[in-house]
C-alpha positions in Angstrom: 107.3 90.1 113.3 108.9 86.5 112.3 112.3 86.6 113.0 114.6 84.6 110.5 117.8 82.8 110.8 118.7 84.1 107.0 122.7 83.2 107.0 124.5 81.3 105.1 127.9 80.5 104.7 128.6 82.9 102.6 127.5 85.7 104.5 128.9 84.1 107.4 132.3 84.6 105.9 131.6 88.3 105.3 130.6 88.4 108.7 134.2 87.2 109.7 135.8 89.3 107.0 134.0 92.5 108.0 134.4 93.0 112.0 133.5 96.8 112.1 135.5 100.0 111.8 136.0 99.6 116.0 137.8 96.6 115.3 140.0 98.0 112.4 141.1 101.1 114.9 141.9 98.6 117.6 144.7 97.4 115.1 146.2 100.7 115.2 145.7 101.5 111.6 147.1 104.9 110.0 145.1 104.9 106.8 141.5 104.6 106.0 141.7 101.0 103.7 139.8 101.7 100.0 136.5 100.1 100.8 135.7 103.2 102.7 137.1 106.0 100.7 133.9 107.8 99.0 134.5 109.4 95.6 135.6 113.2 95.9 131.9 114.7 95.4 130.5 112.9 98.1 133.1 113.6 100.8 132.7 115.9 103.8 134.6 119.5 102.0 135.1 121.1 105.4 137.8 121.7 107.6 138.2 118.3 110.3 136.3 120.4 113.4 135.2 119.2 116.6 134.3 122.4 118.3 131.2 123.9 117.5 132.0 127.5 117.8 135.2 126.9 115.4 132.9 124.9 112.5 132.5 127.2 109.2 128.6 125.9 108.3 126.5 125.4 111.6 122.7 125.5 112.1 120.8 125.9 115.4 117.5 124.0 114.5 113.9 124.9 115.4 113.8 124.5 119.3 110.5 123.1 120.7 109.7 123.6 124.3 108.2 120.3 125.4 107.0 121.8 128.8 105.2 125.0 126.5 103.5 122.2 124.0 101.5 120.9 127.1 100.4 124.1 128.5 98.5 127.3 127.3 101.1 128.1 124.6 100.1 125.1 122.6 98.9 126.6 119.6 101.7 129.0 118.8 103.8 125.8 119.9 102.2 123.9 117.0 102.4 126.1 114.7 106.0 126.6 114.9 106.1 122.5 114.7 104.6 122.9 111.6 106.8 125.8 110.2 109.8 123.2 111.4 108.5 120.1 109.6 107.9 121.5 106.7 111.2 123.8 106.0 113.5 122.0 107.8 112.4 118.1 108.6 114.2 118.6 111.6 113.5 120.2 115.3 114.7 120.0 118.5 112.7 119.3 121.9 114.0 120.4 125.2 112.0 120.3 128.1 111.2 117.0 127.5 110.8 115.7 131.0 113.0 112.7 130.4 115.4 112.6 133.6 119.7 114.0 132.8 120.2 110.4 134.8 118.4 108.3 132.0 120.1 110.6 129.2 123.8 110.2 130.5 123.2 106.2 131.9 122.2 105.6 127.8 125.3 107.4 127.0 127.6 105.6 129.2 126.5 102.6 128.8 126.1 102.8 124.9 129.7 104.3 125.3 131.1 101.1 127.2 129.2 98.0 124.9 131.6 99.7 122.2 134.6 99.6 124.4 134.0 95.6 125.1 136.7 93.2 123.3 135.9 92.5 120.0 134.9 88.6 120.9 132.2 90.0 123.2 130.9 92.4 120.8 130.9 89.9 117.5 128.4 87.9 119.9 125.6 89.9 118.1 126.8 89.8 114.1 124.9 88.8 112.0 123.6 90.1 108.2 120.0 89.1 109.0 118.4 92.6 109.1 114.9 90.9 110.8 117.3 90.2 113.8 116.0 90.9 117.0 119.2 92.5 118.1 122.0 93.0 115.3 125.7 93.8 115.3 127.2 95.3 112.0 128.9 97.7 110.7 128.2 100.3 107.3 124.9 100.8 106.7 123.9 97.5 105.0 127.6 95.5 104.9 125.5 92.8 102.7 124.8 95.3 99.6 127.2 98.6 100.6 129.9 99.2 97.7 131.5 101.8 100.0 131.2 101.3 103.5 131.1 103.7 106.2 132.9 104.7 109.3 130.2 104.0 111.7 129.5 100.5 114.1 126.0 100.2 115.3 124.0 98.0 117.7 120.3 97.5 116.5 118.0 96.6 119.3 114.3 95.7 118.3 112.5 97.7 121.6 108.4 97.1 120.4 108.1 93.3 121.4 110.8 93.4 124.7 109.1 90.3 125.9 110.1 88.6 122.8 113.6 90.8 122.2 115.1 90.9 125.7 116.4 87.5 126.0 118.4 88.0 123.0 120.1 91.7 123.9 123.3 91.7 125.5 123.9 90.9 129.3 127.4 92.8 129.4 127.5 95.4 130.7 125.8 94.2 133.7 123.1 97.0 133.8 123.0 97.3 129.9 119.3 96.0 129.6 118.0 97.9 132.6 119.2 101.0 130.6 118.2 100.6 127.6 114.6 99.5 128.8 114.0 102.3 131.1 115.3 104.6 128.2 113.3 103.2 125.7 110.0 103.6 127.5 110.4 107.3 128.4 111.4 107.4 124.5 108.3 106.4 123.5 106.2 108.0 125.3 108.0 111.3 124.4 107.4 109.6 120.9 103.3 109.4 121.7 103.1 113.0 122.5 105.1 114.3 119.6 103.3 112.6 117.4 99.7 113.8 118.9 100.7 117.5 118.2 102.1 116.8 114.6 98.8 115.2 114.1 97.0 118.2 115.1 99.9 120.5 113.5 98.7 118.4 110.3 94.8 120.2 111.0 93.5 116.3 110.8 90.4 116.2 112.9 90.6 113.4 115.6 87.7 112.5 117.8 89.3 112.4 121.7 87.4 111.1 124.3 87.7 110.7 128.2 88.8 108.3 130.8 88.1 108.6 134.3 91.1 111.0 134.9 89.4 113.3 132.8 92.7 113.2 130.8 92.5 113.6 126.4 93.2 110.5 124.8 94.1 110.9 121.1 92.2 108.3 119.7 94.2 107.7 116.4 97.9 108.2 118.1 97.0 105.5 120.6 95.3 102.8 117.9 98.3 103.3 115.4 101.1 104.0 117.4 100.9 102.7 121.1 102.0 99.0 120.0 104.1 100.8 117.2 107.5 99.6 115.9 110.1 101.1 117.8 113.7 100.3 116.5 117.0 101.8 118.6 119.9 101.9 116.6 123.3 102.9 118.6 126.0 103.9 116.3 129.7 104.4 117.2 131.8 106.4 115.2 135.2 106.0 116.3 137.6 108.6 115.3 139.2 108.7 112.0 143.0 108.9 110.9 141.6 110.7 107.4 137.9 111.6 108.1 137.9 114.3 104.8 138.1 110.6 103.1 135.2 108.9 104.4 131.8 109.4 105.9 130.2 108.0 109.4 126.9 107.6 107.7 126.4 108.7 103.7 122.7 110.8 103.1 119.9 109.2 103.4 116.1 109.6 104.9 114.8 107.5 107.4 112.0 104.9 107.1 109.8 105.6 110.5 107.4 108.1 110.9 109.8 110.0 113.6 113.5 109.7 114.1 114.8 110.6 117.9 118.2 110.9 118.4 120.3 111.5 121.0 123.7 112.6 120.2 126.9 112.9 122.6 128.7 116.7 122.6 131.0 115.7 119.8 129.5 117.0 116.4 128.5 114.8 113.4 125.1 115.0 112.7 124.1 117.3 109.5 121.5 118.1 107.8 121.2 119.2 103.9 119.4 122.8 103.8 119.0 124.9 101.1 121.3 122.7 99.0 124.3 122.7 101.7 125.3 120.6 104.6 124.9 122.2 107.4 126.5 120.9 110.8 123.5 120.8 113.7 124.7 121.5 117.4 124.4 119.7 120.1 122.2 121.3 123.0 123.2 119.3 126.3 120.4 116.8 127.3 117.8 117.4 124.4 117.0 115.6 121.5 117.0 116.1 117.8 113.6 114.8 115.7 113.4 114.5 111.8 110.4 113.7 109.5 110.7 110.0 108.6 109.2 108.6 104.9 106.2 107.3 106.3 105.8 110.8 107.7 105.9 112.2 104.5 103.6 109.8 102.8 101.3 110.5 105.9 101.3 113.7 105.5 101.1 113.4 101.8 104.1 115.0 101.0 103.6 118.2 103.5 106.3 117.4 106.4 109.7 116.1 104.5 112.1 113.6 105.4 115.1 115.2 104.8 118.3 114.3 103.9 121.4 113.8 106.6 124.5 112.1 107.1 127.5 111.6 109.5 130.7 113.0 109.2 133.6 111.8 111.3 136.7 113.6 112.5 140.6 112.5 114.0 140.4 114.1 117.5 137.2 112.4 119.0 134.7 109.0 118.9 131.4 109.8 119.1 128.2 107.9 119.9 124.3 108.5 119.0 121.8 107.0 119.8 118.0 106.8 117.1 115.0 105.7 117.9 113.2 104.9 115.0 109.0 104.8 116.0 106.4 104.0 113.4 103.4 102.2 113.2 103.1 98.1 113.5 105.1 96.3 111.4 101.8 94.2 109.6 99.7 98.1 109.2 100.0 99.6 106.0 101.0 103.7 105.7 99.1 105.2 103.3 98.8 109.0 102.8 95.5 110.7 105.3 92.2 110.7 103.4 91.8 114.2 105.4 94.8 115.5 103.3 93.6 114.4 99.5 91.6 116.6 97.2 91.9 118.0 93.9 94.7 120.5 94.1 96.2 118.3 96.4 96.0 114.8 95.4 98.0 111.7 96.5 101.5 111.1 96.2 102.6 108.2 97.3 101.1 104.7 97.1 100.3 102.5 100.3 103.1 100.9 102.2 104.4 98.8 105.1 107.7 98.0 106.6 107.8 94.5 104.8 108.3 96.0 101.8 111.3 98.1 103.0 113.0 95.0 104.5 112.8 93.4 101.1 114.3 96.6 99.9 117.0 96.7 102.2 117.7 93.2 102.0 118.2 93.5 97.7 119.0 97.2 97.1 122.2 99.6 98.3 119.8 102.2 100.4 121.2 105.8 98.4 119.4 109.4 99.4 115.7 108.9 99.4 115.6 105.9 96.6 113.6 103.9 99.0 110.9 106.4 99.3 110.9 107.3 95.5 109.9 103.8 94.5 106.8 104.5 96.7 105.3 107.5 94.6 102.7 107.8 92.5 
């Protein structure tokens, strides 16, 4: 993907005028300032909790075993991956085989490139959403009319040859962490995807190699040398959090969202028309249906909508990795899952055409998505 130098001196002056919600904390402020106050429907209506046991509305999603997907329970496994995608959009995986070390060194060190000075972490601002790495703050500070409480470091992980030399050297061992993390991501991204393929009831030829191991044919074409985005939020705590949101709703864009998320709540989903608060399970991860999953699947497996609520006792950091398909490939609904009583929703699309989106548009709910049906 061509990366483009697309500031100005205009937004370079928004840049200056817009440091980040860390920055505004540092000063010690008491109040949340008006450009983040949300109007009263959209606020978070529940009590300011941190502990999970003491929140009102809290959901223990589907749980999939990662260790019972690859071994003789796999059907029953799948078919509970199904049930998830399709009533919830969320699940989590535990099991996953990704190491407690690579899990708390992503924390940490996710945790301490917030905790720089300000001069070392403005380094990376820019407004230029094709950035190979990108500092900001919001969701989109360019076309936001509220922003949010929430700082994030984008890191573009698909082309690291290419990305690496522009990530940040401080902390000293923050690219070795982030590298090591985002390939055991991945892969745990591959293997998802092969059983939501099958979940699907596509039919995929497989063939051999001399290991004798399955190769998924269609999950390794399409998704191998896939986009792979990591976005690290920080959402510092909040002198007024019932004012203000750490992230408003929203879908995401990828085919499959996975997060991991500190013990400090904040992530919720909306179920059965009501926010619901997920909780944190030590050392797994949380997945949700993407849009392009949805237009995949032709409108079986949802992206549902979630947002980030803040609170006054506790920061607390996440970490996404957003995987889809190449940037250039178009995502188009499965010929396998088009007849007559079923025919297609959604019309062809590629992450281009979300950039230009993003780059013109204030992202709301699942608008991006809706200008893609039929």
């Amino acid at each position: 993907m061509e990366m483009k130098d697309e500031d100005s001196s205009s937004s370079s002056k928004s840049i200056i005028r817009n440091k980040g919600v860390k920055h505004l904390c540092e000063t010690g402020i008491a109040n949340v300032p008006n450009r983040y106050i949300f109007p009263a429907p959209q606020r978070n209506n529940e009590e300011d909790q941190v502990v999970s046991n003491l929140s009102g509305l809290n959901l223990k999603l589907p749980i999939i075993d990662f260790a019972e997907l690859q071994g003789p329970n796999r059907l029953q496994v799948l078919d509970s991956l199904a049930k998830a995608c399709e009533n919830y959009g969320f699940f989590q995986v535990i099991n996953h085989g990704i190491s407690n070390d690579t899990i708390g060194n992503m924390i940490d060190v996710s945790r301490r490139f917030f905790q720089q000075p300000m001069e070392e972490r403005s380094k990376f601002m820019t407004t230029d959403v094709r950035a190979p790495v990108r500092y900001g703050t919001s969701f989109n500070q360019s076309t936001d009319s509220i922003f949010c409480w929430r700082d994030f470091l984008k890191l573009v992980c698909h082309s690291m040859e290419d990305s690496l030399p522009h990530w940040p050297t401080s902390p000293s061992d923050f690219r070795d962490s982030i590298c090591e993390y985002a390939k055991e991501n991945k892969f745990l991204f591959l293997k998802i995807m092969e059983a939501i393929t099958e979940s699907l009831g596509i039919v995929l030829k497989t063939t051999r190699n001399d290991n004798d191991d399955i190769i998924n044919d269609f999950v390794t074409k399409e998704f191998e040398n896939g986009s792979h985005v990591m976005v690290i939020n920080c959402y510092p705590s909040c002198p007024q959090p019932k004012l203000t949101l750490g992230m408003p709703p929203h879908s995401d864009y990828g085919f499959l969202t996975v997060l991991l998320q500190d013990e400090v709540e904040g992530l919720q989903i909306q179920h059965e028309g009501q926010w619901i608060t997920v909780e944190p399970i030590p050392n797994s991860f949380v997945v949700n249906v993407g849009d392009h999953l949805e237009i995949f699947s032709n409108g079986r497996y949802k992206s549902v909508l979630h947002r980030a609520i803040v609170n006054s006792k506790k920061s607390r950091t996440s970490v996404a990795s957003l995987h889809s398909m190449p940037f250039i490939n178009m995502v188009r609904p499965s010929p396998e899952l088009i007849n007559e009583k079923n025919p297609r929703r959604y019309l062809d699309t590629d992450f281009a055409t979300f950039l230009d989106f993003l780059s013109s548009s204030e992202l709301k709910e699942k608008n991006f998505l809706d200008s893609r049906k039929c």
